[in-house]
N, C-alpha and C positions, 0 to 999 in steps of 0.2 A: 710537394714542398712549396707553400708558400713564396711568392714574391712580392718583395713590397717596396713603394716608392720612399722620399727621406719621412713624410709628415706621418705615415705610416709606423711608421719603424721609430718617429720619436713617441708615438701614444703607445705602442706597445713598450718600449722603453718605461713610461710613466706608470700603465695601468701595472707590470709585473714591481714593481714599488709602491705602489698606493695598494693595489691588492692581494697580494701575496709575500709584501715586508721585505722583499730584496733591494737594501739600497742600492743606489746610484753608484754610488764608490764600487761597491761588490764588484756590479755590472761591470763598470769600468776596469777594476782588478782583476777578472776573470777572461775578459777581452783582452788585456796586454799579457795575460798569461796563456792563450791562445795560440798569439802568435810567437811566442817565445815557443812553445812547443812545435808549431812550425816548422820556424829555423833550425831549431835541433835537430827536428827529421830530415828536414830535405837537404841540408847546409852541412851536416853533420861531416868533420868536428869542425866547432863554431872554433876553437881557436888558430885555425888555419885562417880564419877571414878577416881582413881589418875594414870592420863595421862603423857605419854612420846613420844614425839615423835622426832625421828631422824633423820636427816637432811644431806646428804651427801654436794657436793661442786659446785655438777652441777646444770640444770635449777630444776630437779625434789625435791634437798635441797632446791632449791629456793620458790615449793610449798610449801614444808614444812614449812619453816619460815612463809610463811603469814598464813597457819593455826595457826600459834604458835599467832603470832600478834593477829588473829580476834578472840580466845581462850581466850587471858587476857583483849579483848575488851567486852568479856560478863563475866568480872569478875573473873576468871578461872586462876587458876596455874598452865598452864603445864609445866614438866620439857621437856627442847630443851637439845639435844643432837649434836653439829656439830660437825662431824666428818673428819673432816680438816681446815688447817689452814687458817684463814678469809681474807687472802692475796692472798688466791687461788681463791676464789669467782670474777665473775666476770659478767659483764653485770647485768641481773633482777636480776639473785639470790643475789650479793653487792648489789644493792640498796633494794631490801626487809631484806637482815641481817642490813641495818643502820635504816630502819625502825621499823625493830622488838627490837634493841638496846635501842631505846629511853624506851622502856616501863623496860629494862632490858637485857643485853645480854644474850646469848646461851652458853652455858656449850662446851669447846672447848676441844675436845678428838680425838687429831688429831696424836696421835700414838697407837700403839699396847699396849706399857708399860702404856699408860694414860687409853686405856680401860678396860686392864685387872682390875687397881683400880676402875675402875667406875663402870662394870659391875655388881657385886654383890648388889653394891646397888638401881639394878633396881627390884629386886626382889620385889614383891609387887604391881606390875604398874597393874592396871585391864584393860587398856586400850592402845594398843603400835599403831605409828602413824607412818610407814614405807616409808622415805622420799629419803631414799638413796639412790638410783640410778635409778629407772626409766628404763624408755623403749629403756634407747641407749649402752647396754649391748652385745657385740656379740660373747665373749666368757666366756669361764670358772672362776669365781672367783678366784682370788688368795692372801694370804699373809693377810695382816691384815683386808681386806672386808669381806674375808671368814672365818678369824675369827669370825670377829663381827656376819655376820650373821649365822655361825653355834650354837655361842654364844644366842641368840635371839630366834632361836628355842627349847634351849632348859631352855628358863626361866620356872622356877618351883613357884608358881600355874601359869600358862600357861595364859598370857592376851590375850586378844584378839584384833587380829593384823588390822588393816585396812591401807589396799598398797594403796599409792598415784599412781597412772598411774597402776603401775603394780608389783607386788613383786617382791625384790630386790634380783638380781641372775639369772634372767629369762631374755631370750630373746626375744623380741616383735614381731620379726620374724619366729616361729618356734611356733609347738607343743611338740617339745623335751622339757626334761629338760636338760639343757646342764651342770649341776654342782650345788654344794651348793647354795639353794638358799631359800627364805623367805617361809611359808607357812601362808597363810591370812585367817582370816575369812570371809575376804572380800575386794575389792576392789574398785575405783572411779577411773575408767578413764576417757578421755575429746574426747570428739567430736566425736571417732569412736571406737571400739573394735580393739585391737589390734590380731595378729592372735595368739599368746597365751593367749588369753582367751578365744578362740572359740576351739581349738583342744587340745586337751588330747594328753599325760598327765600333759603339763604345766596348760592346766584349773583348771585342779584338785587341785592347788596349790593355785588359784585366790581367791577360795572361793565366795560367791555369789560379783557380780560384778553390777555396773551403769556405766550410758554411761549420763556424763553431759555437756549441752553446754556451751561451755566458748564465743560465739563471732564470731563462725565460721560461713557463710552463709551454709544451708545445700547445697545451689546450688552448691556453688565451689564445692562437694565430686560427686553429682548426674548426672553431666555434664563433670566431666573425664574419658573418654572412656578409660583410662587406668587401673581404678581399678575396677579388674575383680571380687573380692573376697568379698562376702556380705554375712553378718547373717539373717537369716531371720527373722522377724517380723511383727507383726499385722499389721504395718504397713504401709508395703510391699505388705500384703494382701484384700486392699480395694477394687480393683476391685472384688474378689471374692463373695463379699456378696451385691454385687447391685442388686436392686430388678429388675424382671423380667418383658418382656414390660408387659401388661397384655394383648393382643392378639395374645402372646404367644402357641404355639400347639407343641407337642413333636417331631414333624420334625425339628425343631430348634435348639434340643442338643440333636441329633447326635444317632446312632445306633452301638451298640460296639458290636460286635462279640469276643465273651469267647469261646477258645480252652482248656479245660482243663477236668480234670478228668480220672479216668480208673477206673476197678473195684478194689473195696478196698480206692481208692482216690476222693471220689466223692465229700466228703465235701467241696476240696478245689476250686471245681469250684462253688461249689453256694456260698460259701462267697467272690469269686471274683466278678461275678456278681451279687450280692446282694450290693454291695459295690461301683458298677459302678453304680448300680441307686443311690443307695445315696449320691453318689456323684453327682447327676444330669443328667445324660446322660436320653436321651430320651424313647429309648428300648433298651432291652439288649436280644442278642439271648446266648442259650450257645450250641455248639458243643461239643459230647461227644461220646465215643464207646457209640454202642445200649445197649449193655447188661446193662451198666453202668445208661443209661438215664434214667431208672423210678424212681431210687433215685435221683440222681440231680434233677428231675422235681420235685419230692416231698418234694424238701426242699427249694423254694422256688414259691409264686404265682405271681411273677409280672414280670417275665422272662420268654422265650420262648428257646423251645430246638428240638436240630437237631441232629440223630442220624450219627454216623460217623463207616467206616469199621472198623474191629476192626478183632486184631489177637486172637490167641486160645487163650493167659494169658488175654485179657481181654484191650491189648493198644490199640490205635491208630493204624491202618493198614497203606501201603503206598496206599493201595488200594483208600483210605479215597481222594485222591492227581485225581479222576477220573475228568476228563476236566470239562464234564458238570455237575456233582452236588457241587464239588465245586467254579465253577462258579455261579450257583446258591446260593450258600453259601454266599458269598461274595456281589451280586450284593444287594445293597443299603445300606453296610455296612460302615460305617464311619471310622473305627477303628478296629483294631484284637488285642486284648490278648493272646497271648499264653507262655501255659508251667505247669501254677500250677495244679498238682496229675496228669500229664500225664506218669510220669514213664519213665523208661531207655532204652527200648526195644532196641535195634540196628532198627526195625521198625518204632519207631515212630520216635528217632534220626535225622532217612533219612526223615519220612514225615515231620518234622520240619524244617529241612536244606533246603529243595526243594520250600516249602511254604513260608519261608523266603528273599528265593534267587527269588521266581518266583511273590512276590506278592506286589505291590507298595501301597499300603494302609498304612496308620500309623503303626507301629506295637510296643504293650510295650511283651517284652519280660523277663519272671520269670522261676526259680527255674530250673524244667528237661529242659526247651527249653534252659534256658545258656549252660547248661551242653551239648545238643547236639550240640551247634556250637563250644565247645573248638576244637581246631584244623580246626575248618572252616568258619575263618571269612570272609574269602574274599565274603560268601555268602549275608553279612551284604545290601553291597553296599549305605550304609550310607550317601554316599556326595549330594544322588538324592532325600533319603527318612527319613521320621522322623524315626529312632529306637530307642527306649528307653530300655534300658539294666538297670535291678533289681536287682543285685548279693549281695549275704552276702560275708562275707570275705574267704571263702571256694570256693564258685562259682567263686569270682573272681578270685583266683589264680589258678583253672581250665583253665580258658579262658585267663587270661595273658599268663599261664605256668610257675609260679612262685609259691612257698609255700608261706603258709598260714600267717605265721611270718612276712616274707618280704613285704607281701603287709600290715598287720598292722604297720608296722612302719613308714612308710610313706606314709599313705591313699590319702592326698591330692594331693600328686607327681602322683600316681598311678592311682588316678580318673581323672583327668586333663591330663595326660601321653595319658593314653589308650582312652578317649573319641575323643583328637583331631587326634588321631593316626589312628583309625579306624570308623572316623565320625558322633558320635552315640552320642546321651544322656547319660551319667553315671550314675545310683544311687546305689553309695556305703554304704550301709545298716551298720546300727550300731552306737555304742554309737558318736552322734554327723555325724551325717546320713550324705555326702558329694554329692553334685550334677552337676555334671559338664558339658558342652555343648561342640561343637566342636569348639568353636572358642573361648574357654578359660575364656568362663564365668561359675565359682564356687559362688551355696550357700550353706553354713553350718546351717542345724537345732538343733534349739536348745531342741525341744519336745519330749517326749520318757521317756521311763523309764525300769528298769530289767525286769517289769513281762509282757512285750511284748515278752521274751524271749521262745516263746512258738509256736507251730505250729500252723498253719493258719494266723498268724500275717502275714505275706509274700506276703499271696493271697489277703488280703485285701487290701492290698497297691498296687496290680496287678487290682486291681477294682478302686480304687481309680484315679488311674492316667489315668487310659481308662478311665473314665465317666468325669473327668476333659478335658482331653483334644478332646472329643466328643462334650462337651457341649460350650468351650472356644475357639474361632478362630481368636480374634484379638490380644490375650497375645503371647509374646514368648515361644516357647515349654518349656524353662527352664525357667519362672517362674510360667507356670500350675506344671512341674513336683513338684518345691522346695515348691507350696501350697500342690499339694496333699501328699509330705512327711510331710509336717508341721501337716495338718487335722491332719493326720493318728497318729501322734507321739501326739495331742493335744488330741483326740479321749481315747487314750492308759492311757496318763496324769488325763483323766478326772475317766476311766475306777478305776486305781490307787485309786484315791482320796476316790471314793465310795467302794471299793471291797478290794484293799489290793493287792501287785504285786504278795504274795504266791498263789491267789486263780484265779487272773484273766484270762479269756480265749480271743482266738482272737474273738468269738462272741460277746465279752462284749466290742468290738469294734465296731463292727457294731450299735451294738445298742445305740452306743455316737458320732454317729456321726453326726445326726442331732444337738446336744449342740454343738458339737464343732463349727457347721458352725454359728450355733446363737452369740455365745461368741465371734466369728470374729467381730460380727455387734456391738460390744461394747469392743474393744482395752486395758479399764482399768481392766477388769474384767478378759481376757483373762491373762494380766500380769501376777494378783496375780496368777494364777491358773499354770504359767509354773513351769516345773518342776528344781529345781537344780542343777548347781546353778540358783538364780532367775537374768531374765536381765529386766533392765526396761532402758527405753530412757528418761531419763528426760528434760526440758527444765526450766529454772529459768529466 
């Protein structure tokens, strides 16, 4: 699913009119009919609610009004609010204020002094219908908007808000909050997400949000190689769950070689590999110090294990780097994992740096192996090979060289920055997981939740994306990586639902994620079950 910023979303606006004959009006009729179906579902019955909705002077008032219109067409009283003067309307929004007239005009509070008397008597409204300004916002509120809407947040008993496009204050370009702005219980935007409702922490303002069609062919959005920026969705996901030829034999997805573990960190290499099967990969070997390998063997039976040199504490030796056994190591290897519970050793650091730099096979790269290329990425050489980099927001500011704050404040600058910079795959971990390619394609996931916040979650996701992209050779690398973040966050979702995010472990990952790959194979089911806010695609 496409995301798109406001300048975006007004040329698709334009071109589904100029090239496909869908007026503007439509558009706009079909959007306040949107949301009016909405409210009927989730509100339902609308005449328990005494409704208010406001309307500013641009095309998103212009939504407004026709809600207000198709409200009194099923009998319904809402109070309209325009919030300037009806001389300033222009284009759709004037022609749906002479429409909405007919049945009775809109309450016109087109100054400061005329809302302060009106304001008090909205107290009471159980329902507020946020029409004023929409997605073409690019700075700060000022003067009597910012009244209004600081006024609105703080009505007391507190309605509940539903934003037309996008609440009002917010900019449709950005994950910032730039200024006073609406907070919703939810949202109805048209045709695509905008990028403040996919990053934090303007999401958080949205409230659960829909995505409905007004008119727009999906091709025009699917067929512009310019918009780089998509949410991920079941949708997106269909290749994933086709069934398999059935002379199928496990030479066909792929042999992932797992570098990970040491003693004391063993766990985390068998839930890597444990996790690359279930993900599908064919065989899984896992490399491990010796000392280390009779636990790893023993915690799981369907993987296979090679023991590797190891120093006195028990890492990864460089010894482990000998020509010919790990040349043997590698030969019929499809894919390399490396990093999770390998530890910091300045040893294995260099075994990792050397094996990076020296080894042309796929490689997804987690946790200690980020940590050993901060300061050496030249050894990436990313423009010839697939590498996929796993960082949390700690790792990454390791490997940019930048703290921890400054890469959360602008994650997406940051994952798209450093991926086409140093020509790698990105997955910047965390709330609303970011995945970016070298040539400037970004997806945002929407699945996950707090009680992933726990160790081994990391390695699974290190399994995950090796046994995806082992098993997947005709997708693009970045849209194996952005399913196996999706699984893994839907996995977590489903973990939640049953367990509770105080108690759940990243093994109670593993163990959902055969559901999660089933619930792909049924798109309505998967919906209800994402975590919040909730997005669904609708089509009327």
């Amino acid at each position: 699913m496409k995301i798109l910023n406001a300048s975006e979303m007004q040329r698709i606006d334009r071109l589904t009119t100029e090239r496909y004959g869908v007026p503007s009006l439509t558009l706009m009729e079909n959007a306040g009919q949107g949301v009016v179906d909405f409210l009927a579902r989730r509100y339902s019955p609308l005449e328990n609610h005494r409704i208010a909705i406001v309307c500013g002077r641009g095309n998103n008032g212009g939504d407004g009004l026709v809600v207000a219109r198709l409200l009194r067409q099923r009998l319904l009283k809402p109070r309209v609010l325009l919030l300037a003067d009806p001389s300033e309307l222009r284009g759709d929004a004037a022609v749906n204020l002479k429409r909405l007239e007919a049945s009775g005009p809109p309450e016109i509070v087109a100054t400061a002094e005329a809302w302060r008397e009106v304001y008090p008597t909205l107290e009471g409204a159980t329902l507020l219908v946020d029409a004023l300004l929409g997605t073409g916002l690019t700075r700060p509120l000022e003067g009597f908007l910012r009244e209004v809407v600081r006024d609105l947040n703080r009505l007391r008993p507190s309605p509940e808000v539903v934003a037309v496009d996008l609440p009002s204050g917010l900019s449709a370009d950005t994950g910032s909050v730039i200024g006073e702005c609406i907070r919703a219980a939810a949202s109805v935007t048209f045709t695509a997400p905008k990028v403040a409702h996919v990053l934090p922490p303007a999401s958080e303002h949205v409230g659960d949000f829909v995505v409905h069609e007004i008119g727009t062919p999906r091709e025009l959005l699917d067929s512009d190689p310019s918009l780089k920026l998509s949410f991920t969705s079941p949708a997106d996901l269909a290749w994933l769950t086709k069934p398999r030829p059935p002379d199928a034999h496990k030479g066909n997805f792929g042999h992932v070689l797992v570098i990970a573990g040491s003693v004391g960190k063993t766990g985390a290499a068998g839930m890597s590999a444990l996790a690359a099967l279930r993900a599908g990969a064919g065989l899984v070997t896992v490399a491990t110090p010796k000392s280390a390998l009779p636990v790893v063997a023993g915690l799981g039976l369907e993987y296979m294990t090679a023991p590797l040199a190891e120093t006195e504490s028990g890492n990864i030796a460089l010894q482990a780097l000998d020509e010919k056994s790990m040349e043997q190591l590698l030969e019929g290897k499809s894919l390399v994992a490396i990093g999770p519970g390998i530890g910091g050793a300045p040893e294995t650091a260099e075994f990792v740096r050397e094996l990076v730099r020296d080894t042309d096979l796929p490689m997804v790269i987690d946790a200690d192996g980020l940590n050993a290329l901060a300061g050496s990425l030249d050894c990436l050489a990313g423009r010839r090979r697939v590498r996929v980099l796993t960082p949390h927001p700690g790792e990454m500011a390791r490997l940019a060289g930048r703290g921890t704050a400054e890469i959360q404040s602008d994650r997406l600058s940051t994952a798209t920055s450093f991926a086409a910079e140093h020509h790698v795959h990105l997955v910047l971990k965390g709330y609303r997981t970011i995945v970016a390619d070298p040539g400037g394609t970004v997806w945002v996931n929407p699945t996950g939740n707090p009680g992933m916040a726990k160790g081994g979650t990391g390695d699974v996701l290190t399994g995950l994306v090796a046994g995806l992209l082992s098993e997947f050779h005709d997708q693009p690398v970045s849209e194996i990586v952005a399913a196996a973040v999706y699984v893994h966050g839907l996995a977590g979702d489903l973990a939640a639902a049953e367990i509770g995010e105080i108690s759940m472990l990243a093994g109670d990952l593993l163990d959902r994620i055969p559901e999660a790959f089933r619930s792909l194979a049924t798109p309505a089911e998967t919906e209800l079950r994402q975590a919040s806010p909730a997005i669904q695609e609708e089509v009327y």
